[in-house]
Structure formats: structure tokens, C-alpha cells
DONUZA-268046 format. One record per residue (C-alpha): residue number from 1; x, y, z. Coordinates in steps of 0.1 Angstrom, whole numbers, plus 2048, in hexadecimal, padded with zeros to 3 digits. Layout:
<kollums>
KOLLUM vofi  xx  yy  zz
KOLLUM  NUM   X   Y   Z
...
</kollums>
This chain:
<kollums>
KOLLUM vofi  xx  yy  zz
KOLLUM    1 88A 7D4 6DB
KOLLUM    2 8A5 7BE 6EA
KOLLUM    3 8B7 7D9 6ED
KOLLUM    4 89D 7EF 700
KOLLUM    5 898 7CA 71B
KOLLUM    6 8BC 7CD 720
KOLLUM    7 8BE 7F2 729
KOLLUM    8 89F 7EB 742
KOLLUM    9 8AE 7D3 750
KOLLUM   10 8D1 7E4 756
KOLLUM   11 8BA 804 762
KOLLUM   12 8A6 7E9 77D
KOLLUM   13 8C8 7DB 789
KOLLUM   14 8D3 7FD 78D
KOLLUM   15 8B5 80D 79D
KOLLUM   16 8B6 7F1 7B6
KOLLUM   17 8DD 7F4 7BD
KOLLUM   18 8DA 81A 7C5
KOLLUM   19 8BB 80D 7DD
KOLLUM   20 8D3 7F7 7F1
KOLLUM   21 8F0 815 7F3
KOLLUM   22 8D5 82A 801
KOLLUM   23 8CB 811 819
KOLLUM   24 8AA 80E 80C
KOLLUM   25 893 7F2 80D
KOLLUM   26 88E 7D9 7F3
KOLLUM   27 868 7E5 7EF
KOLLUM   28 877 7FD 7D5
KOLLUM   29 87C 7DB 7BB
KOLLUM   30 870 7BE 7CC
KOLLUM   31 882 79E 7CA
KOLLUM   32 86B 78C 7AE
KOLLUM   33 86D 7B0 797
KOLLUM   34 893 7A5 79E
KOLLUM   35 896 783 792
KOLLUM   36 87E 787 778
KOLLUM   37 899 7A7 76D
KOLLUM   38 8B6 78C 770
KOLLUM   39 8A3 774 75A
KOLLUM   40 89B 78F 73D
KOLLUM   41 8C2 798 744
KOLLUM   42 8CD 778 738
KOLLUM   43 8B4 777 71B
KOLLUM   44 8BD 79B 70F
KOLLUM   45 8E4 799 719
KOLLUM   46 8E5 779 6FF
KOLLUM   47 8CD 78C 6E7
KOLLUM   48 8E9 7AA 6E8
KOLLUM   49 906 794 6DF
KOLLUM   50 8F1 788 6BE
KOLLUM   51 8EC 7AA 6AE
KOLLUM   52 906 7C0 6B0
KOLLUM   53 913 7CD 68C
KOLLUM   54 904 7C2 66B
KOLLUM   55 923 7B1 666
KOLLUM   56 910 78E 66A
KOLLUM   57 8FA 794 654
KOLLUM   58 8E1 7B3 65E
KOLLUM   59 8D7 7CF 649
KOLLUM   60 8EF 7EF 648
KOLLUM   61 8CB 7FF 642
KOLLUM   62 8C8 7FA 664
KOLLUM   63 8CB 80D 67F
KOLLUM   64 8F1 819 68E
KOLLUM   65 8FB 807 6AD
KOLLUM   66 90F 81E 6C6
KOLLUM   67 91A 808 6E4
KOLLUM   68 923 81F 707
KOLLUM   69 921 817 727
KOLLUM   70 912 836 741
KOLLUM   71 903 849 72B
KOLLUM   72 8DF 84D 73D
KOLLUM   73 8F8 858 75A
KOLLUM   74 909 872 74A
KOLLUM   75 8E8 887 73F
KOLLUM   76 8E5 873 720
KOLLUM   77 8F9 887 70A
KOLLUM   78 8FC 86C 6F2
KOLLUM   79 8D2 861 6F0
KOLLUM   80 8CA 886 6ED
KOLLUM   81 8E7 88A 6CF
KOLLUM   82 8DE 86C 6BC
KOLLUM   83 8B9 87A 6C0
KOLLUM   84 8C7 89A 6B2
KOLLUM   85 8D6 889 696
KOLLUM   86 8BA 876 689
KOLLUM   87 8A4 896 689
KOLLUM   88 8BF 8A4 672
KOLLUM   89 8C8 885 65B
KOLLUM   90 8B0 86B 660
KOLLUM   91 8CB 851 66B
KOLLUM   92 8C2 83E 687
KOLLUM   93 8DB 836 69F
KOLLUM   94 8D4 81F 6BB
KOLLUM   95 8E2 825 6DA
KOLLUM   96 8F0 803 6EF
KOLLUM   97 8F8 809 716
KOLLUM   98 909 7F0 722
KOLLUM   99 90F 7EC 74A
KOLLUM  100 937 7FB 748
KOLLUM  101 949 7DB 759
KOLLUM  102 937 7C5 73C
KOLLUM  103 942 7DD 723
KOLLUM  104 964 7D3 717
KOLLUM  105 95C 7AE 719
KOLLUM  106 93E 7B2 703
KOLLUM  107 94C 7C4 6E6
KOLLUM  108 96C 7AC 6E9
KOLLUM  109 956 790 6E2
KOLLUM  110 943 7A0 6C5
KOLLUM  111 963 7A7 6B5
KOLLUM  112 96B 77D 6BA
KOLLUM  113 946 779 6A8
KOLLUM  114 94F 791 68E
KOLLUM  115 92F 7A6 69E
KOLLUM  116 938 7C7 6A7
KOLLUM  117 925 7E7 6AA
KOLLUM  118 929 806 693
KOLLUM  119 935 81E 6AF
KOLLUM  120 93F 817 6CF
KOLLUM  121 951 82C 6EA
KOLLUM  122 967 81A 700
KOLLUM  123 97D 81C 71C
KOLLUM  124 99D 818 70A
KOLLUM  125 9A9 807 6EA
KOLLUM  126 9A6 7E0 6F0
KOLLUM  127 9BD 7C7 6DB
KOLLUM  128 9A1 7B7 6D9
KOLLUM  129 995 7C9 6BB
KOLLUM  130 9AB 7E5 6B1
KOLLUM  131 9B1 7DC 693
KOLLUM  132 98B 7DE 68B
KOLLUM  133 988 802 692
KOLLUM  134 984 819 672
KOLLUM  135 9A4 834 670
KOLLUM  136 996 856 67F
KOLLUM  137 9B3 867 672
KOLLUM  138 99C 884 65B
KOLLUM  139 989 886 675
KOLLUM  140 99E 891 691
KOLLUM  141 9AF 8AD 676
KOLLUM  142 98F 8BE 670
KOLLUM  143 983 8BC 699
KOLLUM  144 9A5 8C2 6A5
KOLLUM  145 9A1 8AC 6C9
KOLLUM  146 9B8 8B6 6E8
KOLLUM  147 9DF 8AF 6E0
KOLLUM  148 9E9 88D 6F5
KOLLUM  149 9C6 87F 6F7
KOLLUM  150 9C5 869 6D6
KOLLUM  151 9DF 85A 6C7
KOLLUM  152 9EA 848 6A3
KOLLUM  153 9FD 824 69E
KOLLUM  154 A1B 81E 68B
KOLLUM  155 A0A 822 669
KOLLUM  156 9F8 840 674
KOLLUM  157 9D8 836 676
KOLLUM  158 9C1 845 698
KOLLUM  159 9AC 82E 6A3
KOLLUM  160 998 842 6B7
KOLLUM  161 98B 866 6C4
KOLLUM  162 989 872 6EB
KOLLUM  163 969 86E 6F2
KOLLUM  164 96D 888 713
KOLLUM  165 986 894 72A
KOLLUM  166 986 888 74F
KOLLUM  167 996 895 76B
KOLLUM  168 999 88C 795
KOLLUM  169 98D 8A4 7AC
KOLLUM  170 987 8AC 7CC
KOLLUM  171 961 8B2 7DD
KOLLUM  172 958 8C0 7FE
KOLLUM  173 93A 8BA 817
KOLLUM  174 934 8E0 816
KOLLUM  175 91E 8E0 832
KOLLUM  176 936 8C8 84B
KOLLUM  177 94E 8E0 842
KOLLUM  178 93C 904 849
KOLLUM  179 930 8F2 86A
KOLLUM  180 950 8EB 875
KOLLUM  181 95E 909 86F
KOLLUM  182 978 902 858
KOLLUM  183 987 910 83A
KOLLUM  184 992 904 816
KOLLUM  185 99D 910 7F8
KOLLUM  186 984 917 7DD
KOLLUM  187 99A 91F 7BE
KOLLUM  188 9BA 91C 7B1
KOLLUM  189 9C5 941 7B9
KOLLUM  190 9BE 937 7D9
KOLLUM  191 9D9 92B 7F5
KOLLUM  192 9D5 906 7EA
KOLLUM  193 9DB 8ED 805
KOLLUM  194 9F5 8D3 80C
KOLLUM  195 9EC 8B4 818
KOLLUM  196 9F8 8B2 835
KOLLUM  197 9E0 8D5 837
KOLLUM  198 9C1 8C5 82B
KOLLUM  199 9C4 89E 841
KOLLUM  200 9CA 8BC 85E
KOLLUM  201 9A9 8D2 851
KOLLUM  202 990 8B1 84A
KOLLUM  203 999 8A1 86B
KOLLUM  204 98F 8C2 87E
KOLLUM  205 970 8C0 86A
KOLLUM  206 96A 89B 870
KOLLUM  207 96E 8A0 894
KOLLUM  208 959 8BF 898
KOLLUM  209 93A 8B3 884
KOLLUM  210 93B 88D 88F
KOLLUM  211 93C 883 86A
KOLLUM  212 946 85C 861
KOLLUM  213 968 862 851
KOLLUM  214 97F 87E 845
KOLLUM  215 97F 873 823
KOLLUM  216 979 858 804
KOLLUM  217 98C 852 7E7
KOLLUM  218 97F 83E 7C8
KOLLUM  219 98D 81B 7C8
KOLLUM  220 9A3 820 7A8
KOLLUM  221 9C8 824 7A1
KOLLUM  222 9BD 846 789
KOLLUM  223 9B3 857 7A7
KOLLUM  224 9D4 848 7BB
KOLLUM  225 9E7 858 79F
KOLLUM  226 9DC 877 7A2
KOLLUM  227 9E3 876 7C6
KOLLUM  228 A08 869 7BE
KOLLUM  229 A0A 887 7AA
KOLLUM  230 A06 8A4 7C1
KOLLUM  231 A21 892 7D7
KOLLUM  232 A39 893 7B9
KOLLUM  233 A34 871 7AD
KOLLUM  234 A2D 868 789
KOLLUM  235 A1D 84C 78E
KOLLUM  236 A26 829 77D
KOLLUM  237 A32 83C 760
KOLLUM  238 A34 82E 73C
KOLLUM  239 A58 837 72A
KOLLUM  240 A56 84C 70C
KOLLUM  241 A62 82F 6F8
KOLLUM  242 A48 818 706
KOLLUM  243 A61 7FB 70F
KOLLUM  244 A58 802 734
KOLLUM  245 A45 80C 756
KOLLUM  246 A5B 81B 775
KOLLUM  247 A51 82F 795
KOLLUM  248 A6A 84D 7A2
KOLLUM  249 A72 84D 7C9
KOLLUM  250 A58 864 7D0
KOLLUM  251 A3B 848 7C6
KOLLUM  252 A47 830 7E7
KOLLUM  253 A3E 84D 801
KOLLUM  254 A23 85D 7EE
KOLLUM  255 A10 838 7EF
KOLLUM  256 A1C 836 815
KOLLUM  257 A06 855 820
KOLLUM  258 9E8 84A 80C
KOLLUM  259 9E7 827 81A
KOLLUM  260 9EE 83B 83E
KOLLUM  261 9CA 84C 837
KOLLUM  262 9B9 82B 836
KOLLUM  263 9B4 828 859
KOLLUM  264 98E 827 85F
KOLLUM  265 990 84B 868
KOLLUM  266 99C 863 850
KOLLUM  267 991 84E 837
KOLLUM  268 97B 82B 837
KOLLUM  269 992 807 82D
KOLLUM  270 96F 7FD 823
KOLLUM  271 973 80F 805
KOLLUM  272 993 800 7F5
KOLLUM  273 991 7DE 80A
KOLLUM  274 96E 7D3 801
KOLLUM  275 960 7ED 7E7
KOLLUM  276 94B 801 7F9
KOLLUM  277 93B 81F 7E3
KOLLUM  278 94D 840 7F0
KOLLUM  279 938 84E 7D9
KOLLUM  280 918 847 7EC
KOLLUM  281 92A 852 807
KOLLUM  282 92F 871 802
KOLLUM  283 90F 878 7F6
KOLLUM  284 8FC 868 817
KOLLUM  285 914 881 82A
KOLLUM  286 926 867 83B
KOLLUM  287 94C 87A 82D
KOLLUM  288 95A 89C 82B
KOLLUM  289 96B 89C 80F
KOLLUM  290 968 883 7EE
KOLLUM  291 989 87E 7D6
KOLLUM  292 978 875 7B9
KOLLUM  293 978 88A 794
KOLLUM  294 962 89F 77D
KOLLUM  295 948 883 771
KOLLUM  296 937 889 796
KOLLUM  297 92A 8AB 78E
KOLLUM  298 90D 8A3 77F
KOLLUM  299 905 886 794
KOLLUM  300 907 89B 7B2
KOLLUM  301 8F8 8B7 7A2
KOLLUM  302 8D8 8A3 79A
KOLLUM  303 8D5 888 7BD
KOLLUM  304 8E5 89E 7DC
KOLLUM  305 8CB 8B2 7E8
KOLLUM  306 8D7 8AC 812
KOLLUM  307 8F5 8C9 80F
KOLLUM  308 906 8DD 7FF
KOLLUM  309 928 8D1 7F1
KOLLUM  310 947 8E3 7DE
KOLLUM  311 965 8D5 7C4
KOLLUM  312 985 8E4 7D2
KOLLUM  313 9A7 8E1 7C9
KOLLUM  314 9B9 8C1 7D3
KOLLUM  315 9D4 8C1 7EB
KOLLUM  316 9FA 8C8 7DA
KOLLUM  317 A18 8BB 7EF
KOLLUM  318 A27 8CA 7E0
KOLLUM  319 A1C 8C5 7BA
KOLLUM  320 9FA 8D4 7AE
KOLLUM  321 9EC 8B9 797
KOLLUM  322 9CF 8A6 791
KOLLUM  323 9CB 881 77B
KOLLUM  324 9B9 88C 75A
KOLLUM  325 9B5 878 73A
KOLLUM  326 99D 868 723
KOLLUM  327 97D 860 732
KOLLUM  328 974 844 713
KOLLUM  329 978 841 6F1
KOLLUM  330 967 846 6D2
KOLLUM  331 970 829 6B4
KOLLUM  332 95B 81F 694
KOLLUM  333 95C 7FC 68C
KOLLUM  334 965 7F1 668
KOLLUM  335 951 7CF 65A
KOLLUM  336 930 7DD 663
KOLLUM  337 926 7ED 63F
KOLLUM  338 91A 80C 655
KOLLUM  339 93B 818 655
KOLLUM  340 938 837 643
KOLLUM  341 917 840 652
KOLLUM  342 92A 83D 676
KOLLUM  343 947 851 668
KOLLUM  344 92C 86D 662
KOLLUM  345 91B 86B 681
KOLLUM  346 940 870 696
KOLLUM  347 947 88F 67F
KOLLUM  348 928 89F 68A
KOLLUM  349 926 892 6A9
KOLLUM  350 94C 8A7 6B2
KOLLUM  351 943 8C3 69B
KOLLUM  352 949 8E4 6B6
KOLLUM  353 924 8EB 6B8
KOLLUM  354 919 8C5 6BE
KOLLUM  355 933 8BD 6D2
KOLLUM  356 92E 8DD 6E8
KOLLUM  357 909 8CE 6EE
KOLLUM  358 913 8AD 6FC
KOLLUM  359 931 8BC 70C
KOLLUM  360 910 8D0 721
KOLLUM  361 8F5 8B6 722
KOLLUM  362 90D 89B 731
KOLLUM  363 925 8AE 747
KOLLUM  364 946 8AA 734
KOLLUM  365 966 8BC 737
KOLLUM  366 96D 8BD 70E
KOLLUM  367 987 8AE 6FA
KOLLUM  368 983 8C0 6DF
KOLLUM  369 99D 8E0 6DB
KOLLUM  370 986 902 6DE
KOLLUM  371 966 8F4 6E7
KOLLUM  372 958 90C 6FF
KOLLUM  373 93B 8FE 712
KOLLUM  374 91F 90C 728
KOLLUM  375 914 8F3 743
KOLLUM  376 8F1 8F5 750
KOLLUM  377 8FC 8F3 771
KOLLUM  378 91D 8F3 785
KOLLUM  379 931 907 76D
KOLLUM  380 94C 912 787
KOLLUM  381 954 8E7 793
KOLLUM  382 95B 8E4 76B
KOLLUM  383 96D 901 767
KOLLUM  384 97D 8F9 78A
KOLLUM  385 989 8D4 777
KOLLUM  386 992 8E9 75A
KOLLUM  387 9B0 8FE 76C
KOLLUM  388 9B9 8DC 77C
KOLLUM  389 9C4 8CF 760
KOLLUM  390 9D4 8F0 751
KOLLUM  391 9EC 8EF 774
KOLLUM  392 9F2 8C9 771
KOLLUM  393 A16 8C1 768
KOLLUM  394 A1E 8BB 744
KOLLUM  395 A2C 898 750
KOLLUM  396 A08 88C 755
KOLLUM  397 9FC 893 730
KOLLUM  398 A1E 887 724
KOLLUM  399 A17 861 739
KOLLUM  400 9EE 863 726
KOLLUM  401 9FD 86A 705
KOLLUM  402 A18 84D 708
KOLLUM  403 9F9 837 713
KOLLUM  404 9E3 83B 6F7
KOLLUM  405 9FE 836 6DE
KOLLUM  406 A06 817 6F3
KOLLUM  407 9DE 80D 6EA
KOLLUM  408 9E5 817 6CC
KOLLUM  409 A01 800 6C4
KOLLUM  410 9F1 7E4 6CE
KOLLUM  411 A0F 7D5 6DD
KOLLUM  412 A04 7D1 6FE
KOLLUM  413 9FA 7B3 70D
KOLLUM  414 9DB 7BA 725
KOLLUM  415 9E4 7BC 74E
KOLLUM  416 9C9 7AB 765
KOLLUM  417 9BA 7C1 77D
KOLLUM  418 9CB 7DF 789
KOLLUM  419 9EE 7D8 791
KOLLUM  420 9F1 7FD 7A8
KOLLUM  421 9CD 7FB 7B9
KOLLUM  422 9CD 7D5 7BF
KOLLUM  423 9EF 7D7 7CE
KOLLUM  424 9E8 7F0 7E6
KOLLUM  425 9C6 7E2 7EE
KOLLUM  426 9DC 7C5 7FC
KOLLUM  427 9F3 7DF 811
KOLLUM  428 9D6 7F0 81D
KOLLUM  429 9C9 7CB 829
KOLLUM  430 9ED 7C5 83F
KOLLUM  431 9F6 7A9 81E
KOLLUM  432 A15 7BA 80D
KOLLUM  433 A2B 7D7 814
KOLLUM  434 A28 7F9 7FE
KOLLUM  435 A49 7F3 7ED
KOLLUM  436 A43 7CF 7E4
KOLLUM  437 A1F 7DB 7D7
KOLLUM  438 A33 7F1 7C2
KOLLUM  439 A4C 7DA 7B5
KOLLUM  440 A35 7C3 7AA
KOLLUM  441 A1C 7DE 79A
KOLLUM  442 A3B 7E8 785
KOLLUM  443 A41 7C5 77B
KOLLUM  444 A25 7BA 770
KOLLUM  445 A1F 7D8 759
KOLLUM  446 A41 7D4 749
KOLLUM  447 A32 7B4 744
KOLLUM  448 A1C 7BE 72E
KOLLUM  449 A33 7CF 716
KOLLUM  450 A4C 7AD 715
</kollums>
């Protein structure tokens, strides 16, 4: 029940924050249905932290807690398989959204309270509580996940399976663009654009149709790295030996013509300088074009209903390349005396047909070799992403690999904040030059590995 308060509450918060980016009134929540949601918030955000695994003491008759974050989001992939399951088995696994930038803090402190959950799928292998996770080795041999997207520690063991593939993307304003007149590529065997080609195309269109701004881009160094990429960067790239980070010379120009298109025109300095939500942007029409990634499908899918809008091949100048990865993690937690109950539920869960469904309900771009999926909508934007990452360099799946070994280990310390966005949030703001935000970016990452 605590459980269900919690999830209300997150679902009130978040109903009310979509309100305000649509400019609507506060009539839609009013403020005492607020504060009485922020009172219940602290109530059930305590109540969470006091009964995560049955490690303290619970049953392991009990019910199977599987913490996420975005899962109501994503089509609820994982409600509807857990439903699925329990029709099948009669296990009953609960389901624990969390709000995502809680999520790593709360299942770091329920490993300090020996408390953990059965299942959880995380953003990336935390310290914190690796050695916790239950080896997935047998697993991933009989589901056979994509090469480079999970990885093993010194002893062998994998501590965790892909949850989903990601990828960055590009999204057009249909509409601004058919009124204006202009032209883009639609597929890979098209003519696909430079850059210099599409700032030169989205300008004509902001001009013509009187549109806010050219362009957004996500506040995020994984979307930055895909646009290093196509200019021949690799990024901040990890060494195959994993003693260190370094930048080639193409990173310091690549990083000088993205903070160039933060100039309140092309694209908006609200965005990176003050955390504006470009996704809200682009679907109130206020921008052309939205550099963003795959997980937007089904969001735009479902809420823009103004226009018509388009995924198109990003820009290559002159690389073709986009930033893919893991989207989150799958881990089983050992101490919880469900463990063998969880183990069963993962196997099912990536068995091909099972994992086909969720690939479908919530939008993902599998990670899982051979899984073919049929979308119920939008089939050509995934299978668009899906020949993205077929033409990305091999460089970029090398770096993820090296990465997730890197979790893997253990052996590195975490890095505050992010060392590439935050530095060139302070360039964009007139604070630091591009190639002393990249000096110290590199630092402080080989930092981490002293």
C-alpha cells in the first residue's frame, strides 16, 4: 500500500510539472492537493526505505520487489510483464517506480541498510552495491544479449543484463519544414546532410515560418557525444586498458561549433544554462528540429497531436554516427532469500518471445541478438535508430564495452556531476574557454581511475 501512496504521489508531482511546461494553470492540482501530495511524499518516501528486500527480516513468501524508474513512461512494459508472469506462475512481483534522479541514491542506501530489492534495473553498475548482485553469467549464454553491452569482472562473474538499447536521434517539426519549403533527408540511402548543410537548411526554415529557435539539444554530455562523433571525435574516450580518458584533436573544434549554436537563435542557451525542457519545446512547436534519441517515440507518438513530425538522419561532418548504449540495467540482488525466484523471473522475462513483447509495449530498441519486434506504431523511427547504429563507427561500441567492464571492475571511484556537460555549460555562460573545459573534463575522469 505504501508502495501504491508513493507511486501517486510521484504520478501528482508529475502531472502537475507537465501542467507548468504547458503553461497551464495551477487549477489542474491546486496548491493544498500539492502540499498535502508533499506530506504523503515524505511519509511514503521513508515508508520505501523500510521495506525493500526480505533481507531484514520479511518473508521470501512475499511478493518480488522490482525497483525502475520510468516505467509508466515507457508504455509499461514492465507492469504489463510482471502481470503476465503472475497469470503464468503465480509469483507476485511488485513493481517500485522510483522518480529516476532519486533512483541511484535510494538503492545505494538500501544496500548501506542491508535492504535491497530482489530486482532492480539501473542506470549503470554502482560501487555501491556490486558486489550484491547475483552472477547472470547462465543467463546471458542461453539469451545471448548484444556483444559490447554487458560485461564480466576479473573472476568472470556478470553482474548484470542490458535491459534495452538507446540510441540519439534527430526529430523534425514536419509541418515548419513542408511550410517552409525545405528539404531533408529521410533515410540513410538518402544524400545525408553535413552540418554545415542542415544549421544552413533549419535557419531557412526558422526564418520562413517565424518559429522560436532552429534547434534543441538535450542537456547531456551522451547526446554531445554523439555530436562529437559525426565531426570525427571520439569523445572523452576510455583506453582499452582502462588506466585512462583522452580527447583526439578533432574533440576541441567539434565542441567549438556546438557551443557556436548556442546563440539564442539557432538554438536556445536556456536550455543548457538554466535547464529548460527542450523536450517540451519541441512538442509546443516552439523548434524545428529536436536532438534527442529513440526513448521519444513513444512519448511523441502518444502527446503531439499539433503536427506532424519525422526522425531523420543526423548531420555527418564528416562521420555518420550516432551515441548508442545501454539504456539501464538489469541486476538481482543476493541476501534477499527471493533470489532464485528473481533468477527465474529474468530468464523469462529475456526469453525471445517475452522479451519481443516488452521490446513492443514499451518502445525499445532490443538488446537482445535476433529479437525481431513489431511496434504498434512508428515502425520506420525504430527501424530508422536501428540502421543508425548499424552505420555508427565500431569505435563507439569499442568505448561502451570498455565502460561496462570499467563498472564492472569496480575500480572506479565515482565523478561528481558531468565533467563534459558541466564544463561546457560554463563556456556556453562566457566562464571558461572550450579547451580549458576540456582539460579539466579529462582530468577529473582520470581521476577517477587513480
Amino acid at each position: 500500500m505504501l508502495h501504491s501512496l508513493y507511486n501517486v504521489v510521484v504520478q501528482l508531482w508529475s502531472r502537475q510539472r507537465s501542467a507548468v511546461l504547458r503553461g497551464d494553470s495551477m487549477s489542474t492540482i491546486d496548491r493544498r492537493t500539492l502540499l498535502a501530495a508533499g506530506a504523503a511524499a515524505a511519509t511514503a518516501t521513508t515508508a520505501l526505505a523500510a521495506c525493500g528486500s526480505n533481507s531484514s527480516g520479511g518473508s521470501a513468501d512475499g511478493p518480488l520487489q522490482f525497483v525502475g524508474s520510468g516505467d509508466a513512461n515507457q508504455g509499461g512494459g514492465y507492469a504489463a510483464m510482471v502481470k503476465k508472469y503472475k497469470e503464468e506462475t503465480g509469483v507476485d512481483i511488485e513493481i517500485v517506480d522510483v522518480p529516476y534522479d532519486d533512483l541511484a541514491t535510494k538503492v545505494s542506501n538500501a544496500a548501506k541498510a542491508n535492504d535491497l530489492p530482489a530486482i532492480a534495473r539501473m542506470p549503470s553498475l554502482d560501487p555501491a552495491w556490486l558486489d550484491r548482485t547475483v552472477d547472470l553469467a547462465d543467463i546471458v549464454k542461453e539469451v545471448k544479449p548484444v556483444d559490447g553491452m554487458y560485461a564480466a569482472d576479473a573472476d568472470g562473474k556478470i553482474p548484470s543484463l542490458p535491459s534495452d538499447l538507446t540510441a540519439v536521434g534527430m526529430f523534425l517539426n514536419k509541418d515548419l519544414w513542408d511550410k517552409a519549403g525545405v528539404s531533408y533527408p529521410t533515410s540513410f540511402e538518402d544524400k545525408v546532410w553535413t552540418w554545415d548543410e542542415f544549421v544552413e537548411a533549419a535557419t531557412e526554415v526558422r526564418e520562413a515560418t517565424g518559429v522560436k529557435f532552429s534547434m534543441a539539444m538535450d542537456r547531456s554530455s551522451h547526446r554531445l557525444n554523439s555530436f562529437l562523433y559525426q565531426f570525427g571525435s571520439e569523445g572523452i574516450a576510455l583506453s582499452d586498458d582502462m588506466t585512462s580518458y583522452s580527447a583526439n584533436d578533432e574533440t576541441a573544434p567539434a565542441l567549438e561549433y556546438f557551443v557556436g549554436l548556442n546563440d539564442d537563435k539557432f538554438m536556445p542557451r536556456s536550455v543548457w544554462l538554466s535547464e529548460d525542457d527542450p523536450n517540451a519545446m519541441f512538442k509546443t512547436g516552439q523548434v524545428a528540429a529536436y536532438y534527442s534519441g529513440s526513448w521519444q517515440i513513444a512519448d511523441f507518438a502518444a502527446n503531439i497531436t499539433d503536427f506532424e513530425w519525422v526522425s531523420v538522419p543526423m548531420p555527418a561532418q564528416p562521420e555518420q554516427a550516432t551515441n548508442f548504449g545501454t539504456a539501464g540495467v538489469v541486476v538481482v540482488f543476493e541476501g534477499t532469500g527471493q533470489e532464485d525466484k528473481a533468477l527465474d523471473f529474468v530468464r523469462w522475462l529475456y526469453s525471445a518471445k517475452n522479451y519481443a513483447e516488452i521490446s513492443r509495449i514499451s518502445g525499445f530498441l532490443p538488446a537482445v541478438q535476433d529479437i525481431e519486434v513489431t511496434y504498434d506504431t512508428r515502425a520506420e523511427d525504430f527501424a530508422l535508430y536501428n540502421e543508425a547504429i548499424a552505420a555508427t563507427p565500431a569505435f563507439v561500441k569499442t568505448q561502451k564495452a570498455n565502460e561496462l567492464k570499467l563498472q564492472a571492475s569496480g575500480e572506479a571511484a565515482p565523478v561528481d556531476g558531468d565533467p563534459l556537460r558541466d564544463g561546457i555549460v560554463k563556456v556556453i555562460n562566457g566562464e571558461t574557454t572550450v579547451d580549458e573545459a576540456l582539460t579539466s573534463a579529462v582530468e577529473q575522469l582520470n581521476e577517477s581511475l587513480a
